[in-house]
C-alpha positions as CSV (number, residue, x, y, z in Angstrom):
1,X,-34.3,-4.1,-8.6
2,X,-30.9,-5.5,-8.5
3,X,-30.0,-8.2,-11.5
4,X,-29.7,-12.0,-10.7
5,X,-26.8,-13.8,-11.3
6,X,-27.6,-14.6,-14.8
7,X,-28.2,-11.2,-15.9
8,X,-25.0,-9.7,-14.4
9,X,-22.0,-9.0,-17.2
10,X,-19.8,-11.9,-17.9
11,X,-16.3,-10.9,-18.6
12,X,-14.4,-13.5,-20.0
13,X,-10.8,-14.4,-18.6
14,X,-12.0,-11.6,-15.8
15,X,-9.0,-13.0,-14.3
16,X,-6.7,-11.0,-16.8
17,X,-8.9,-8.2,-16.6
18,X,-8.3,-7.8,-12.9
19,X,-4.1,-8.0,-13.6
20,X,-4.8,-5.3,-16.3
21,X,-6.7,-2.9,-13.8
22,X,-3.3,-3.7,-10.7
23,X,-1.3,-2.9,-13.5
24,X,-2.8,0.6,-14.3
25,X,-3.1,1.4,-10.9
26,X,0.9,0.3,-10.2
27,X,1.3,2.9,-13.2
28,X,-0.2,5.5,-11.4
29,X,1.4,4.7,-7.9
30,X,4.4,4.7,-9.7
31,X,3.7,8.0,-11.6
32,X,2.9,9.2,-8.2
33,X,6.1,8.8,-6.6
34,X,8.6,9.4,-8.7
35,X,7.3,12.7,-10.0
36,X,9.4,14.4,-7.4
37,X,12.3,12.9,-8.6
38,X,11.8,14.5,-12.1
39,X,11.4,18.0,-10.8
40,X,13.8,17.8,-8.1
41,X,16.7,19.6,-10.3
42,X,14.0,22.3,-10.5
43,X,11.9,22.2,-7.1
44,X,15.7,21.9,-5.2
45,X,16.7,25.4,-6.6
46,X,13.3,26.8,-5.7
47,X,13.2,25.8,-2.4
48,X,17.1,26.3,-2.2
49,X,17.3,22.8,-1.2
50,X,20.7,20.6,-0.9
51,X,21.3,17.1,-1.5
52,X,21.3,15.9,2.1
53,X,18.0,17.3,2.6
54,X,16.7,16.1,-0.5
55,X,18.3,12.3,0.9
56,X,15.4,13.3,4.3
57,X,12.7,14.1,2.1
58,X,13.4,10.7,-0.2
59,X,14.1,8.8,3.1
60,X,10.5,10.2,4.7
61,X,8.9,8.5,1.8
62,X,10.7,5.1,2.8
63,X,10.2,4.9,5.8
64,X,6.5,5.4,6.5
65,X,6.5,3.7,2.9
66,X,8.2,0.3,5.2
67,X,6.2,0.9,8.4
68,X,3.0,1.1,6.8
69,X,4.1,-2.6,4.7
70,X,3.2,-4.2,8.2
71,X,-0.3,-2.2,8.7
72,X,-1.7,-2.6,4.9
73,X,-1.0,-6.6,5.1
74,X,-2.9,-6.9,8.6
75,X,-5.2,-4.7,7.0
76,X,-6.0,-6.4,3.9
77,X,-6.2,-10.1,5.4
78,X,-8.7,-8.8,7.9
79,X,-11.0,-6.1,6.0
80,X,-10.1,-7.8,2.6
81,X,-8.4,-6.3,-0.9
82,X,-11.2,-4.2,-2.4
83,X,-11.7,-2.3,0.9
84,X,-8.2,-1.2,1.7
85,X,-7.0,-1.1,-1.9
86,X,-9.3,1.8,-2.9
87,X,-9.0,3.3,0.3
88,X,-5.1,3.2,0.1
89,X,-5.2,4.7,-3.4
90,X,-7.7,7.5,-2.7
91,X,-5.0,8.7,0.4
92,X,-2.0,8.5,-1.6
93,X,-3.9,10.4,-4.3
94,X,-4.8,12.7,-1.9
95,X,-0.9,12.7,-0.6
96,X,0.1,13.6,-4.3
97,X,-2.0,16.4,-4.2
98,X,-0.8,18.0,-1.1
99,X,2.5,18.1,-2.7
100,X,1.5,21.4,-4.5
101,X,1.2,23.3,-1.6
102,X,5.0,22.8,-0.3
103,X,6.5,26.3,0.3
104,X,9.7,24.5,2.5
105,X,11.4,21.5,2.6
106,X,9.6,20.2,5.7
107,X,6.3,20.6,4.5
108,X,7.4,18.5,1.3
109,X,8.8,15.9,3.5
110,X,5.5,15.9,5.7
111,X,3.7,15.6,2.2
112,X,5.9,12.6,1.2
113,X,5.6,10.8,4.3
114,X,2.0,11.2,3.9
115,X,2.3,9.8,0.4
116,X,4.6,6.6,1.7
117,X,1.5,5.6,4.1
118,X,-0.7,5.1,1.4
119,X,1.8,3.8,-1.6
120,X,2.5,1.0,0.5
121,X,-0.9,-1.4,0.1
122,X,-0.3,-1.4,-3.9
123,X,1.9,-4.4,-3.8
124,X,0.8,-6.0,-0.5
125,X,-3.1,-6.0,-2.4
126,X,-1.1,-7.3,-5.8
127,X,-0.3,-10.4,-3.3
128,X,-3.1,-10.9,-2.2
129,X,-4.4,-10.6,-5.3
130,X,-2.7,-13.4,-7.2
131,X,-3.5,-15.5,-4.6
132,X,-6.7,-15.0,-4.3
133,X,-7.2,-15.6,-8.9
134,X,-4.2,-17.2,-10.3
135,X,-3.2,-20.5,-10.1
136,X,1.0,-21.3,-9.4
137,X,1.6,-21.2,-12.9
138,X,0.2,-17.5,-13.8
139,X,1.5,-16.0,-11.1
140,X,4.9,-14.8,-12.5
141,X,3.2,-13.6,-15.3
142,X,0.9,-12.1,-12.9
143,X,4.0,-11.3,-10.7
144,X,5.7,-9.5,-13.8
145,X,2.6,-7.7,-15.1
146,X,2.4,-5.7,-11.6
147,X,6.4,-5.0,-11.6
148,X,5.7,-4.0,-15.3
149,X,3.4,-1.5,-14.3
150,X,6.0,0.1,-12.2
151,X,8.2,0.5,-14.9
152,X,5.5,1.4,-17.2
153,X,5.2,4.1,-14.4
154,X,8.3,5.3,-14.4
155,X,8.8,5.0,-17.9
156,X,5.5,7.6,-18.7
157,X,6.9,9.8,-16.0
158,X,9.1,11.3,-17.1
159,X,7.9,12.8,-20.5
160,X,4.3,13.6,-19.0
161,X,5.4,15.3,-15.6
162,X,7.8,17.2,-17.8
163,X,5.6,18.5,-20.3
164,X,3.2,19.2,-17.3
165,X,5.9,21.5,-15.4
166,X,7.5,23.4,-18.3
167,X,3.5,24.3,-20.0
168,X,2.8,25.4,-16.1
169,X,4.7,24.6,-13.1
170,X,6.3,21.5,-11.0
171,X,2.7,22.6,-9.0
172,X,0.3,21.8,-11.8
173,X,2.4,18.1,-12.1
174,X,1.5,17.0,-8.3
175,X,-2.0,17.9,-8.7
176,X,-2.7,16.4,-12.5
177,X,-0.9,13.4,-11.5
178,X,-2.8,12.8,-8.4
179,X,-6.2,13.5,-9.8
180,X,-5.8,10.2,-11.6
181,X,-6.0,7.5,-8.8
182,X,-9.6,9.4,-8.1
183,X,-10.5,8.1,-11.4
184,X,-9.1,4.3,-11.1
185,X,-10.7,3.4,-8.1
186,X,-14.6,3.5,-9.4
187,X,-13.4,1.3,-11.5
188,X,-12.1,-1.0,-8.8
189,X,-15.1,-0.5,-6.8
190,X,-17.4,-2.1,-9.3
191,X,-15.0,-4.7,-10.9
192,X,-13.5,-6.4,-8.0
193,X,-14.7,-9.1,-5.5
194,X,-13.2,-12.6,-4.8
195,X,-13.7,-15.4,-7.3
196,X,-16.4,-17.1,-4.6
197,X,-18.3,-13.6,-4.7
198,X,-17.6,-12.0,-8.0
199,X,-20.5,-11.2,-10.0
200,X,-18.5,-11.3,-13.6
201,X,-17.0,-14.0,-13.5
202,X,-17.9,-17.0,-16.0
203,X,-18.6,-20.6,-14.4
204,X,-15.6,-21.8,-16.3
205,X,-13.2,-19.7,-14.7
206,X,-14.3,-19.9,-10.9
207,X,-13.8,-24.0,-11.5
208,X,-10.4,-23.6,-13.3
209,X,-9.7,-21.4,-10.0
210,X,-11.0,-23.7,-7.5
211,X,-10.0,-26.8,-9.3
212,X,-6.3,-25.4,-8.7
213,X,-6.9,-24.6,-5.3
214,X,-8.1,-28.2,-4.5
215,X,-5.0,-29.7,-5.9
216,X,-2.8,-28.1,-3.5
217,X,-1.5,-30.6,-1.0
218,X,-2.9,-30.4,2.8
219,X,-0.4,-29.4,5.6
220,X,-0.2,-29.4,9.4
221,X,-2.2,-26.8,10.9
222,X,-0.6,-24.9,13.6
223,X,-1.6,-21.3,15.1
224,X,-1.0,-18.2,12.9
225,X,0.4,-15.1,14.3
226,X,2.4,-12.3,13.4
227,X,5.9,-13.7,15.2
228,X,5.3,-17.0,13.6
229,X,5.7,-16.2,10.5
230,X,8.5,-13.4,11.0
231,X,10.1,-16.2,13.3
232,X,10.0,-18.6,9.9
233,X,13.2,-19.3,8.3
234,X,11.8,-18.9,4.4
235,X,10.0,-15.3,6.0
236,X,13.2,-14.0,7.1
237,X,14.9,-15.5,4.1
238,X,12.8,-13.5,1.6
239,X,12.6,-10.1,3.9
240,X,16.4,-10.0,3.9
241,X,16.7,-10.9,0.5
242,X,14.7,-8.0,-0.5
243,X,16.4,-5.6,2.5
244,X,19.8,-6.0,0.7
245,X,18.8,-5.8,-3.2
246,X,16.0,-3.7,-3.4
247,X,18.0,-0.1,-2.8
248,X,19.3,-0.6,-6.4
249,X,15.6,0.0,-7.4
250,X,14.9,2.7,-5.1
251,X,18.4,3.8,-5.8
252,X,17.2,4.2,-9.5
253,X,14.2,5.8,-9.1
254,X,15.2,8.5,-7.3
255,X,18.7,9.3,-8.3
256,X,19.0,8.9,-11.7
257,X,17.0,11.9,-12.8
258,X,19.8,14.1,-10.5
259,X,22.9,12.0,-11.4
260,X,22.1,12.8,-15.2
261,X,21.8,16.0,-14.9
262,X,24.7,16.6,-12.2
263,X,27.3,14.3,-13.0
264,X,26.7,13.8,-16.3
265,X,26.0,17.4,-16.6
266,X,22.5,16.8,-19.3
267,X,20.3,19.3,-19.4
268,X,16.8,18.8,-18.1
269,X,15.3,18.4,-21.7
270,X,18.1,16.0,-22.7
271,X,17.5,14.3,-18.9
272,X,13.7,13.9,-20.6
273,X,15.0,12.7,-24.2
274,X,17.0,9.4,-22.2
275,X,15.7,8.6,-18.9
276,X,12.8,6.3,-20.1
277,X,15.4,3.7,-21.8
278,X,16.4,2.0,-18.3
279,X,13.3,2.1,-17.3
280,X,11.6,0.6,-20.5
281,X,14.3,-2.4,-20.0
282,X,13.1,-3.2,-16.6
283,X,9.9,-3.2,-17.8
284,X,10.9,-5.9,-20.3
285,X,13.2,-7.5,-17.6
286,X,9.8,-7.5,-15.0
287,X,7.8,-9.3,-17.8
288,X,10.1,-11.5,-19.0
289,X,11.6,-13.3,-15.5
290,X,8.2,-14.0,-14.8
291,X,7.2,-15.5,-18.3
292,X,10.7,-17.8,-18.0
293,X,10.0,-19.5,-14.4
294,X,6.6,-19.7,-15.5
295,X,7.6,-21.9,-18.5
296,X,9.9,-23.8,-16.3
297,X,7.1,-24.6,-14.2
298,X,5.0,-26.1,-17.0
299,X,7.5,-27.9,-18.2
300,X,7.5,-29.9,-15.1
301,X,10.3,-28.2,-12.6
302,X,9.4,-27.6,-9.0
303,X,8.6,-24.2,-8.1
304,X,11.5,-23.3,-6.2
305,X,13.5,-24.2,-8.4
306,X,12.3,-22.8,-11.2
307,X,12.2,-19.1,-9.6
308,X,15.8,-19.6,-8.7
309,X,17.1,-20.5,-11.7
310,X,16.0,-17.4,-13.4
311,X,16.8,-15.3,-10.4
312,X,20.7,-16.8,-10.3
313,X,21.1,-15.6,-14.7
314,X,19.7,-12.2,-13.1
315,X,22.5,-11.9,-10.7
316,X,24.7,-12.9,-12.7
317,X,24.5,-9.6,-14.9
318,X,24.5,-7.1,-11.7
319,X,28.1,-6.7,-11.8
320,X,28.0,-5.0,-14.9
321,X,26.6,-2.0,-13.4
322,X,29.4,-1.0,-11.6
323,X,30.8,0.3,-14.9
324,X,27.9,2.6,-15.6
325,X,29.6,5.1,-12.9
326,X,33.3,5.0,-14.5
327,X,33.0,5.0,-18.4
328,X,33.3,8.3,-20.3
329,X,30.7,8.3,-22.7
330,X,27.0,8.9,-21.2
331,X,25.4,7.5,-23.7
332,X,27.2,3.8,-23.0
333,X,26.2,4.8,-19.0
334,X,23.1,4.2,-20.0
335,X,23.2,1.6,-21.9
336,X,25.0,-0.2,-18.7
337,X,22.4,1.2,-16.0
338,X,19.6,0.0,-18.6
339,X,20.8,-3.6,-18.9
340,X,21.3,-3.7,-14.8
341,X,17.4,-2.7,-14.4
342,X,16.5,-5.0,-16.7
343,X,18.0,-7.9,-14.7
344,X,17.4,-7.0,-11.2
345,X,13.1,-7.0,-12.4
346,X,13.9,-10.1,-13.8
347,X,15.3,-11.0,-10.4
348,X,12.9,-9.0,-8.2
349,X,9.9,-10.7,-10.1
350,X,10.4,-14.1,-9.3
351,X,11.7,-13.2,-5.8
352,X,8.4,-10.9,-5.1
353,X,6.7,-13.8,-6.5
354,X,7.7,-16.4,-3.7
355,X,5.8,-14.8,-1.0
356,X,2.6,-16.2,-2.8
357,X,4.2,-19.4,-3.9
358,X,5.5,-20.2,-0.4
359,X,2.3,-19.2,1.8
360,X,-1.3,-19.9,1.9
361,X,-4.4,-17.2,0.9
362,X,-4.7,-17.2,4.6
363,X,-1.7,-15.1,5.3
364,X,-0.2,-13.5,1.8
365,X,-1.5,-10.2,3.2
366,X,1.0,-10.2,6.4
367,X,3.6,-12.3,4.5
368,X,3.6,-9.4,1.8
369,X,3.3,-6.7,4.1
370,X,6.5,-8.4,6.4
371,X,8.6,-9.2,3.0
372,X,8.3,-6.0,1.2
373,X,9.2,-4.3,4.4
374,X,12.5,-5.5,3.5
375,X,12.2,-3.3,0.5
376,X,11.4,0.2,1.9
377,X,14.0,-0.8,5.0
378,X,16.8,-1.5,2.4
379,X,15.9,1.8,0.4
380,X,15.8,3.9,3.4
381,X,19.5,2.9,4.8
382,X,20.4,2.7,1.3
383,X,19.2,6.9,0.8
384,X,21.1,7.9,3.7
385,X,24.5,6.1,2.9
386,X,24.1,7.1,-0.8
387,X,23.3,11.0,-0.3
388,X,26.0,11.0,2.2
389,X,28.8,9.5,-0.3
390,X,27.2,11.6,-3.3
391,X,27.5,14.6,-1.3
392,X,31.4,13.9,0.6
393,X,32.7,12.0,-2.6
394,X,30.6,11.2,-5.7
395,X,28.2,8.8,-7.1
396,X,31.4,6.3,-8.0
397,X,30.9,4.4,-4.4
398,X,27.4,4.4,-4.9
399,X,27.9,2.3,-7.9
400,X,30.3,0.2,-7.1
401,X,28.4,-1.2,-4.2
402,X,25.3,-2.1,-5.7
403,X,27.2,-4.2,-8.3
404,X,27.4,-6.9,-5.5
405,X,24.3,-6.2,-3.7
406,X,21.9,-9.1,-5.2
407,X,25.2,-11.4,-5.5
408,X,24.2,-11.2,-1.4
409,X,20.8,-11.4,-1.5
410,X,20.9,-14.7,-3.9
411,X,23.3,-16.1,-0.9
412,X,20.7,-15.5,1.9
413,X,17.8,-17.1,-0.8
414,X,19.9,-20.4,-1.4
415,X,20.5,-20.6,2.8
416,X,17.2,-19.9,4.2
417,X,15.0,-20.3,1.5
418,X,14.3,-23.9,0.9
419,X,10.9,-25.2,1.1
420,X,7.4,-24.1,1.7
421,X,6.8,-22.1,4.9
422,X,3.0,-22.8,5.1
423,X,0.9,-23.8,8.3
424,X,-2.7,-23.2,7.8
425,X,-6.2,-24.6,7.9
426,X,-6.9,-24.6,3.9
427,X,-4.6,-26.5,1.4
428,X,-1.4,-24.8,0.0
429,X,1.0,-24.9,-2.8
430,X,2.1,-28.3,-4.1
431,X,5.3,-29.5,-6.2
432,X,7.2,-26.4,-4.4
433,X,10.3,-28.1,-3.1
């Protein structure tokens, strides 16, 4: 006999609770995904496997990674967020998995692209998501919790895919990795539902929820379709945005392990000892942009604004990176790469965090799914351009064009980016301007 309402477990702040449980699972789609980049310097030798080809494999990964954006944010607005999130997770775990079994370089890249399809609902559903639980004022923090995770991620990966392929194989690390995500979605299953349908949460919370929904200010309702909002000038605004400064990231995370040990000639154990640090500063960086424009807001600034302002002091430290492929010392490269991830999450939170700020519940989903296609477009012209300098020249180009890449994309934010793009039956964001 199932339980009523009032016998069903109360969590407290479930709100939180949810953000803790996208966090863990960005940690795993994160741990997912890069663990190819730590055993590349290994799995490249064994499958006698050059840098170009290693730029396909990386760049099979983007681009069904991109495509699939598109299909998970059509998805999840029309079958909702607990459906298509587990399901998204259980293929990409499955993906991870089929790694293993890669005896060439094309079955690998057939196994990534497979892994790209499913990777991509993670931060479409962490969208939808916030908008869905959090009112304007937690969702940076929200924001920066889920861009946290993916550092967490890639901050874990390192030491425990490492330990995994020197106590067995590069093998045993695709499959122990991927066995994980099995694990995280029974938990989702039984956690998750809307605020209007959950069965955990307390009265308290729904009303603070709903009671910020109904103080959103009405606007004109028009249809909503797919070419309307790519057509929008804040849409194409915040895709481009992301097109042009999101390689850095993708740049990062599957580079750095190789450029360490190539041209900075560590060893894979001293790669291990030092790769963490840049990613442990984005994870700061993710947390902290957030928490600032979230203060601003409650201090009274508009929410444009306030996401800007933080964004522009990001940018502003980008430059520095450029350094990070000239100095001598390793240890002060770094340093220099560390302080550069640290502001371009600060950046990326606040900008990721616009899509929900900017559009109604109605149509996060697509609007996340058409923004963050951006991203994996960016990183997959970004891969090819980068292997081919890396490979003809050296990593020095590489570096000194992402020092001006989110001086760009802050450009395109301050042009097209000005108010709310939101036409939609139910009430959207107010004091946005």
């Amino acid at each position: 006999m199932p339980l009523s309402d009032s016998q069903t477990w109360k969590i407290p702040n479930l709100r939180w609770v949810i953000a803790g449980l996208v966090f863990l699972n960005t940690v795993i789609n994160y741990l997912d995904r890069q663990t190819l980049s730590i055993v590349a310097p290994r799995l490249t030798h064994e499958l006698h496997m050059s840098d170009t080809q290693y730029g396909h494999i990386v760049q099979a990964f983007l681009i069904a990674y991109t495509v699939m954006y598109l299909g998970s944010g059509i998805a999840i607005d029309r079958w909702g967020v607990k459906r298509v999130y587990a399901l998204a997770t259980a293929w990409w775990s499955a993906a991870e998995v089929l790694h293993a079994m890669a005896r060439t370089p094309f079955f690998l890249g057939v196994a990534r692209l497979l892994l790209g399809i499913g990777e991509s609902a993670n931060f479409v559903a962490a969208g939808k998501i916030a908008s869905e639980w959090y009112p304007p004022k937690d969702r940076g923090t929200m924001s920066g919790l889920v861009q946290a995770g993916a550092v967490v991620g890639a901050v874990v990966t390192p030491p425990v895919v490492l330990w995994l392929m020197f106590r067995w194989s590069w093998r045993v690390a695709f499959v122990m990795t991927g066995l994980v995500g099995f694990i995280w979605v029974l938990f989702w299953w039984w956690l998750y539902d809307s605020p209007e349908k959950s069965a955990h949460i307390t009265t308290q919370e729904r009303e603070l929820i709903e009671s910020a929904n109904s103080e959103r200010a009405p606007v004109q309702v028009v249809p909503i379709g797919f070419w309307d909002l790519l057509k929008m000038r804040t849409t194409l605004g915040l895709l481009v945005a992301r097109l042009v400064s999101d390689p850095v990231w993708w740049f990062y995370l599957f580079w750095l392990p190789k450029y360490l040990t190539e041209a900075r000639s560590l060893t894979m154990l001293q790669m291990g000892y030092v790769i963490w640090i840049p990613y442990l500063a984005s994870d700061v960086g993710a947390v902290f942009g957030g928490y600032m424009s979230g203060v601003l807001i409650a201090r009274g600034w508009a929410v444009l604004r306030a996401r800007r302002a933080v964004m522009l002091v990001s940018v502003l430290l980008m430059p520095i990176g450029i350094l990070a492929g000239f100095v001598a010392s390793s240890a002060l490269a770094v340093a220099l790469i560390s302080l550069v991830l640290f502001a371009h999450m600060s950046w990326k939170t606040n900008l990721a965090t616009l899509s929900v700020d900017l559009y109604p519940r109605l149509v996060v989903g697509r609007i996340s799914g058409i923004v963050a296609t951006g991203s994996g477009a960016g990183g997959a012209l970004f891969t090819s351009i980068a292997a081919a300098l890396i490979s003809t020249w050296s990593y020095r180009p590489v570096f000194l064009i992402m020092g001006f890449l989110h001086i760009l994309g802050f450009l395109i934010v301050l042009w097209l980016v000005r108010r709310p793009a939101v036409f939609s039956p139910e009430p959207t964001g107010a004091a946005i301007s």
